[in-house]
N, C-alpha and C positions, 0 to 999 in steps of 0.2 A: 197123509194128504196135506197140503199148501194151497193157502187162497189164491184163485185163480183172476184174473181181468177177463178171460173172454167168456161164449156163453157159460160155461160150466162155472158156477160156484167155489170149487173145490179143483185141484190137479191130483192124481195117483204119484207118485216120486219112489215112493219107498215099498218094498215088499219082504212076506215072507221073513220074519224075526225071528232070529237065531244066537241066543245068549246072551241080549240086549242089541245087535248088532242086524242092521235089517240091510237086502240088498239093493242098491239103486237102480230102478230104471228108466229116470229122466233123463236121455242125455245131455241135456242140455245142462242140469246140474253136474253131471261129469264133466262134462266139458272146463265149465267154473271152475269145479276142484282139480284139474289137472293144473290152468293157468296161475291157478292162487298155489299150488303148488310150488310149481315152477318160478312164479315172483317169487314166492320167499326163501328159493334155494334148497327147494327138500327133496328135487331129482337130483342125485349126482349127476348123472349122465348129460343133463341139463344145464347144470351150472355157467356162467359166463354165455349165456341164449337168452336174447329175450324176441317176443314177439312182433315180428317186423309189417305182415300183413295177413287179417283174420281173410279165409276165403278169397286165397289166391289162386288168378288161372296159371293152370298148367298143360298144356294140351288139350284133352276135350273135358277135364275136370276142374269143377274147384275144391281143391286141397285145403282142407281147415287150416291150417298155419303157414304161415311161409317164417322159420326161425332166423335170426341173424345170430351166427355164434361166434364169438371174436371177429373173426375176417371171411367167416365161410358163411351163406346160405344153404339152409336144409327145407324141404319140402313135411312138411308132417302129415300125416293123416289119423285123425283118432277115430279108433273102432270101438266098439260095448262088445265086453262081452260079459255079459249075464245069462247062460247059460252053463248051469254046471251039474259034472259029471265026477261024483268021486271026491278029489281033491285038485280036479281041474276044472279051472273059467275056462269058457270055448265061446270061440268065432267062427262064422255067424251061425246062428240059429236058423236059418232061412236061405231063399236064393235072393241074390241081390246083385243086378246088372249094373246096379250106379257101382256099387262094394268092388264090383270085378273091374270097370271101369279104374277107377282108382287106382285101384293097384298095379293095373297094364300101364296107365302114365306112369306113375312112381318107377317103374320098372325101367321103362322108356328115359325117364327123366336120369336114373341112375349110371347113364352111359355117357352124360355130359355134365352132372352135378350130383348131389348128396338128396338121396331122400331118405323116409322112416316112417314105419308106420308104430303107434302105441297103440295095444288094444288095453281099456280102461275095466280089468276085473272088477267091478262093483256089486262084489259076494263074499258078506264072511265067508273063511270055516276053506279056504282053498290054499293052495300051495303052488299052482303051475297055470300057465295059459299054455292052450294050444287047439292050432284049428280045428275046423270040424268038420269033417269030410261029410258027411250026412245033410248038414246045414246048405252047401254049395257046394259039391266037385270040383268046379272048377275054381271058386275062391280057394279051396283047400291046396290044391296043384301052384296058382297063382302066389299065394302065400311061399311055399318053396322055393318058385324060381326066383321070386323078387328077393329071396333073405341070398341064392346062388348068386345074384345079378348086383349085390352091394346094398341093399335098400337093407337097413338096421329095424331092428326087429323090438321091439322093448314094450314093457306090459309093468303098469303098476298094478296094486290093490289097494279098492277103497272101498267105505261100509258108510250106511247112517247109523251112528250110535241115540239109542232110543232114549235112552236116559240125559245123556247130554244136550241132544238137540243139535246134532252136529256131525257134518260129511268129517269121517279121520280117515287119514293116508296110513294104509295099515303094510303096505310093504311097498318102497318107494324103484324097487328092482327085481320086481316078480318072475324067475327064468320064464324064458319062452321052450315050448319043447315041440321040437319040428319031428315029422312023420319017422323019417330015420335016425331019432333019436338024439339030433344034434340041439344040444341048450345052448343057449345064447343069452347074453344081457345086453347086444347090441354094442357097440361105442360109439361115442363121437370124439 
């Protein structure tokens, strides 16, 4: 738990400790460690992108990032996934008409510019992202067509280390594993 400002005294952030390594489910601190990431150059895939506008519109969504990468703009979307199954993070846990949303513009957007979603595994002890058919049907189908339709697909891994006191980027290129088997690390 982290001291909180509003009624609550305390925030939850961190769960579930596994070999000093606990999982995160603030998004909000995922969110940080994605962007502190990315300043300091620790996504390849990222590299030469910096953040051009946080909650940008795109059709009937706001997109958490709008990237400027060298001369291109990319659309970003970051999902949690902190559900895990195995040796997989999975997206989403639940049904989510905003989540579905999202991803139909990104899809839409993909037919006249560059989009991407990053789902942020924030779970030791995993190997793989990949969606969740149980969590939302139709985000699981959605997922698919958007990686068919050019929208880049890319999943890091990140933990709170208990002993340190500190979000670590534990794999900065987590494959993605789609329904029919197709791994991806996305490009840009």
């Amino acid at each position: 738990m982290i001291p909180n400002r509003g009624k609550n005294d305390y925030r939850l952030f961190a769960v579930s400790p596994y070999n000093g390594l606990a999982s995160i489910i603030d998004t909000l601190l995922q969110m940080k460690a994605f962007e502190r990431c990315m300043e300091n150059g620790l996504l390849p895939k990222f590299i030469g992108c910096r953040i051009q506008k946080r909650n940008a519109s795109l059709y009937n969504s706001k997109i958490d990032y709008l990237l400027s990468c060298n001369t291109r703009s990319i659309y970003l979307e970051v999902k949690s996934a902190v559900l895990k199954k195995g040796e997989y993070a999975m997206y989403p846990d639940c049904p989510s008409i905003r989540g579905q949303r999202h991803i139909m513009d990104l899809i839409k957007n993909s037919e006249r510019g560059e989009s991407a979603i990053m789902f942020i595994a924030a779970i030791p002890d995993i190997k793989y992202f990949t969606p969740y058919k149980e969590g939302d049907p139709l985000i699981y189908s959605l997922i698919s067509k958007a990686y068919h339709k050019g929208v880049k697909l890319y999943a890091i891994q990140i933990a709170y280390d208990i002993n340190m006191k500190r979000i670590m980027l534990i794999n900065s290129e987590t494959p993605v594993i789609l329904e029919e088997g197709i791994k991806t690390h996305g490009v840009i």
